[in-house]
N, C-alpha and C positions, 0 to 999 in steps of 0.2 A: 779552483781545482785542488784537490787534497790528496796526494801522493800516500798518505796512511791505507785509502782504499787499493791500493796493488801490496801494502807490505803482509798481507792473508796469502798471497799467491807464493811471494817469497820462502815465508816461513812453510808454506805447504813443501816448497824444496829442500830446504833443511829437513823437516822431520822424513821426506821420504829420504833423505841422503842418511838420514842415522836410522833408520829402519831395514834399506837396505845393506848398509854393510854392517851392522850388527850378525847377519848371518854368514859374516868372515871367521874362520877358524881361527881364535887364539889359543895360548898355551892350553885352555883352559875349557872343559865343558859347558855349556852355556845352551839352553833350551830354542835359545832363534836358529840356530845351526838346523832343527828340524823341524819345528814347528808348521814351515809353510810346505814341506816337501808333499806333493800329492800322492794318492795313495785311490783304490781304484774300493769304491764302497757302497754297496746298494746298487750296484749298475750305473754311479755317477762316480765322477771324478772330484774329491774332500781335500784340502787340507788335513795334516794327523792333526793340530789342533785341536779340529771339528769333530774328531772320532776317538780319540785320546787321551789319555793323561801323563801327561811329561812332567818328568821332574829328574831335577840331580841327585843322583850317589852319591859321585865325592867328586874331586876334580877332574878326573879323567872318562867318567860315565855318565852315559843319559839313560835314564829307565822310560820307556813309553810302555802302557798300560792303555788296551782300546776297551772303551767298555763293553763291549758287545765280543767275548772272546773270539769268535767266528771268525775274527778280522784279522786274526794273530798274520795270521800267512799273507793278507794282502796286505800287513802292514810292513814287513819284513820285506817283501817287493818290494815296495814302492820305496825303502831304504835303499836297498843293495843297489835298484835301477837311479837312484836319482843323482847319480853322477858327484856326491864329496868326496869319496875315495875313501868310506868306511863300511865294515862288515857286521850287521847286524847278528847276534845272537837271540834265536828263539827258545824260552825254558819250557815253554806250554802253560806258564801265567804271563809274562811279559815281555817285554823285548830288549834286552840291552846293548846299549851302544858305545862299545869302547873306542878312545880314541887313542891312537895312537903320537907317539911323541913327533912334533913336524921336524923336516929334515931342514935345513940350512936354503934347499932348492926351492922347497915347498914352500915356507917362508917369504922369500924372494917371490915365487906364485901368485903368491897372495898379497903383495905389497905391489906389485902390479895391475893385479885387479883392482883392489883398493885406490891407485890412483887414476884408471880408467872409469870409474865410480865417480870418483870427485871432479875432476875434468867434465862429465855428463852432467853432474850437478850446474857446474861453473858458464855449459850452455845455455841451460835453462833460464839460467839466469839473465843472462846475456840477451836470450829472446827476449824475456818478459822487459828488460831494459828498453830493448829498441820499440816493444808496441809500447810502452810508456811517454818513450821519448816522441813518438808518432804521433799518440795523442795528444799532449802536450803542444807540438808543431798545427795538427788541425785546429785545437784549443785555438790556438794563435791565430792563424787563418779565417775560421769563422768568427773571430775579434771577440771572442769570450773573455780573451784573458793579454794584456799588453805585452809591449815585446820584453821590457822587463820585466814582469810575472814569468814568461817563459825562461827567460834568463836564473831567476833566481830556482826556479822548479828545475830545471836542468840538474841546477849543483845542487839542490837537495836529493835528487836522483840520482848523482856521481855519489854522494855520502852514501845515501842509504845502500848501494850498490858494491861499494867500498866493503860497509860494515858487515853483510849479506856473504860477501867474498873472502874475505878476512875469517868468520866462521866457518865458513868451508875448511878454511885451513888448519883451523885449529882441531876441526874435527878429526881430520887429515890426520895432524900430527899424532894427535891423540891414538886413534887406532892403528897406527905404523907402530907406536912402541910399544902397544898390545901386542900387535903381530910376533915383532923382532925381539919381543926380551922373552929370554931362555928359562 
């Protein structure tokens, strides 16, 4: 048995944990903040991505640009509705998104979600541990694999799990002193 085939499922957790909170507000403008917010288009429900062109001003503004003008006003909704707590300006070429300075609270906010994120991360993982470890245990059971194979797969499964977890944290820390520096 070769434990490398679950380390795809792992790393699938990592990139969604830094995809997800990439869309955390730091000091700082940054295009994931809106990227995925939906927006009501053609009679379907888009991504601004998928109808848009985002890009930064400077550190404090997002310019979204949809290409099809028409959209100005549904893109504007779908800002003001989508719940970050910023007010979109419409010029009648594009749409800008100032941010404002975070307060000491909001901060705090956000350093909480942030670690309600990474805890979700640290389940996931924890599942995919225990159907590993399961495996591994029937592995045994139907005498595929001795009881020291199982023994030694275990503790390579505690490392990989370790190291898996350990990332987490570093991610953690990483985007806490994005969050919190002034």
């Amino acid at each position: 048995m070769n434990l490398n085939v679950f380390k795809g499922e792992f790393d699938k957790i990592i990139e969604f944990l830094k995809t997800d909170i990439s869309g955390l507000r730091t000091g700082r403008a940054n295009t994931a903040l809106v990227e995925n917010i939906m927006v009501e288009a053609y009679g379907t429900r888009q991504s601004l991505k998928s109808v848009a062109s985002i890009s930064i001003a400077d550190p404090k503004t997002i310019n979204v640009e949809p290409w099809d003008k028409g959209l100005l006003a549904a893109v504007e909704k779908g800002i003001r509705d989508s719940g970050i707590g910023i007010n979109p300006v419409n010029d009648g070429r594009l749409i800008r998104v100032c941010l404002p300075e975070l307060t000491i609270e909001r901060r705090s906010e956000l350093v909480k979600v942030l670690h309600q994120k990474l805890e979700g991360a640290r389940i996931s993982i924890r599942k995919i541990r225990e159907e590993v470890r399961n495996t591994i245990l029937e592995e045994e059971k139907g005498k595929s694999i001795s009881e020291d194979e199982r023994y030694s797969l275990q503790d390579q499964l505690e490392e990989m799990v370790k190291k898996y977890n350990e990332d987490v944290k570093i991610i953690g820390e990483d985007k806490e002193k994005e969050i919190t520096n002034v």
